[in-house]
N, C-alpha and C positions, 0 to 999 in steps of 0.2 A: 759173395753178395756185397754189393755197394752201395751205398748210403751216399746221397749227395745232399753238403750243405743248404741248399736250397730247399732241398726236399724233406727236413725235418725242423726246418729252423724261421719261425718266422718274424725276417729281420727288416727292419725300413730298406731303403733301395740305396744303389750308389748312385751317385751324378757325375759324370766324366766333365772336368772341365779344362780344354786347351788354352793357355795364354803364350803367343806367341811375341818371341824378342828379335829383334834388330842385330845383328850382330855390328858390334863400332866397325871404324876403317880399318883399326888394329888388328883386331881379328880378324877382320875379312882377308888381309892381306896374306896373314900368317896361313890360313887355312886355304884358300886359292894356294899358295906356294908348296904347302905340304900335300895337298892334294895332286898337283902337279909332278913333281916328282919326288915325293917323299921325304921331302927334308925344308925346315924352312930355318930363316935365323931374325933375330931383333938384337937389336942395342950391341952386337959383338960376341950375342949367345947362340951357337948352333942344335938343333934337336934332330936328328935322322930315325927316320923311321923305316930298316931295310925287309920289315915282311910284313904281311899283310896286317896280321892282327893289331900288330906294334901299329901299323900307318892308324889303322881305325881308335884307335884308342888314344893316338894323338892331337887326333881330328876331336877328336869328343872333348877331348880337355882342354882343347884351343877353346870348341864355344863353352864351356861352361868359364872362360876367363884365365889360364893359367897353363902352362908347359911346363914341364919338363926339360930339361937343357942338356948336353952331353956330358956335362962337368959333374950332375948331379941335381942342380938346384931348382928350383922352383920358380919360376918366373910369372908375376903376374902381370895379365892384357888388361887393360880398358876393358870394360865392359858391362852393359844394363841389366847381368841378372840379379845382383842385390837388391837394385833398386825395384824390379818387379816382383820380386819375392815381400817387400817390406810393402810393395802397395796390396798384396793380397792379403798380408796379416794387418793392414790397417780397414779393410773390408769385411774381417771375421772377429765373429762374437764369440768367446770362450776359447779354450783351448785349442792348440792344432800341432800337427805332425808333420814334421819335415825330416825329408828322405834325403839322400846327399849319396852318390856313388864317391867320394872322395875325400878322404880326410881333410883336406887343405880345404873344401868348400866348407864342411863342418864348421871348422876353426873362424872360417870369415863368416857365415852365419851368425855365429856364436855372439862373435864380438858384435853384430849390427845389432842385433836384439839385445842384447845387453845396452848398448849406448842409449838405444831407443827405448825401452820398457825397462831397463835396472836392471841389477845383478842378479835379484832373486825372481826374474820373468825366466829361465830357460835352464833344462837338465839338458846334460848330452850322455850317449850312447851308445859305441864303439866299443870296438877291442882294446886301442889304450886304454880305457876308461877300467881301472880296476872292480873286480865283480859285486864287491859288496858295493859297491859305491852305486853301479848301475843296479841292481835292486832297489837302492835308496831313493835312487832318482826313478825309477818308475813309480815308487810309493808316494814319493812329493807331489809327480805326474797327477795321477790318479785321484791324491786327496782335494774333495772339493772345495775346501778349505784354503787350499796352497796357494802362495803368489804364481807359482809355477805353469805361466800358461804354453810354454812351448817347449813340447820336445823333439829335440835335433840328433839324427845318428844314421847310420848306413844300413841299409838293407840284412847285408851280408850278419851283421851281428844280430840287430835286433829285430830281424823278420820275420823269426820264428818261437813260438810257444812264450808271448808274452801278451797282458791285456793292457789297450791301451784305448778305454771304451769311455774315458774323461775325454776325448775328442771325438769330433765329428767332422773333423776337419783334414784333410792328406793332402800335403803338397810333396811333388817329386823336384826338387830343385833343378837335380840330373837323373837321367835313369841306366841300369848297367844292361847286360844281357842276357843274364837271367831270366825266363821270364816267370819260372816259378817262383823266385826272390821274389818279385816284384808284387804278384799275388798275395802272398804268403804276409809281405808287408802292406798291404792294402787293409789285411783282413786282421790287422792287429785294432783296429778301432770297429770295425765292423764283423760282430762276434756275439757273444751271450752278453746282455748288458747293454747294450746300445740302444737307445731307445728314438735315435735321430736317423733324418739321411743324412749319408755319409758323404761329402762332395770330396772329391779327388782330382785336383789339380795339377797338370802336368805344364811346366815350361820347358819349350821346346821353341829353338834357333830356328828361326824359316828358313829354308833352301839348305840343310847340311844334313846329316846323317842321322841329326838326333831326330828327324820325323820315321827315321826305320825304327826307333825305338818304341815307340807309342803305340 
């Protein structure tokens, strides 16, 4: 016998909200080229993508701004998702949650919100992030008291079995393909204790693959 959340719980609703970005010429070009025939290059960097899965996940991280290279390294594209993600947290009152499939997003997150709102505006929460520390940082999270209005981390870690009900606020920077992750991390602010609707904001590239995501 199964019990569904809905069915016992009664919680304010969610609001799906899409904000769609531009991808620059930089991106556009790199992702046309990779799309094309699986391999694109910039500045003297090459990145090959020879199967399928690899192609798709190159493509994804071209529009979320940044590649991968053959050498290793990290390359970042031009690109308007920080700047739309910073317009949505200058639209929201009190806390919010940001979702990142990518550590390297996390990290450039990090640093935007910090320059803009200060050092003590934002906890993060990954697998680097050592354990006691992300306990820590959800308790800062959570206290209403705290400067702490944003927290930033990936699905994969903190999607499951944690409250994070000091927000009423989800934004998905990037989203993976999971799509129980993704649930799973929705339903960290929308839970026992929530007394808001929950809006859930996803950015999403027009015309690329991140719309099969959504």
């Amino acid at each position: 016998y199964r019990v569904l959340k809905e069915d016992c719980l009664d919680l304010p609703d969610k609001i799906y909200i899409r904000r769609e970005i531009e991808l620059t010429e930089e991106q556009l070009k790199m992702y046309q080229s990779m799309k094309l025939v699986a391999m694109a290059a910039l500045k003297g960097k090459v990145v090959k993508a020879p199967h399928v899965l690899t192609q798709l996940m190159r493509l994804h991280q071209i529009t979320c701004g940044h590649f991968k290279s053959d050498d290793g390294k990290i390359q970042e594209l031009k690109n308007n998702r920080i700047e739309e993600l910073m317009s949505i947290l200058e639209e929201t009152e009190g806390k919010a949650i940001i979702w990142a499939n990518y550590i390297y997003d996390i990290e450039r997150i990090v640093a935007a919100i910090k320059k803009e709102y200060g050092e003590d505006s934002v906890v993060q929460y990954y697998g680097a992030i050592d354990s006691d520390e992300r306990q820590k940082n959800i308790e800062r999270f959570q206290d209403p008291r705290s400067p702490f209005r944003f927290f930033v981390g990936n699905p994969q870690t903190g999607g499951y079995g944690i409250t994070l009900t000091a927000a009423s606020t989800v934004i998905y920077y990037s989203n993976g393909y999971d799509l129980e992750k993704r649930l799973q991390s929705e339903d960290r602010a929308h839970r026992i204790g929530q007394k808001k609707e929950v809006e859930v904001y996803y950015l999403v590239a027009k015309d690329t693959i991140e719309e099969k995501l959504c």
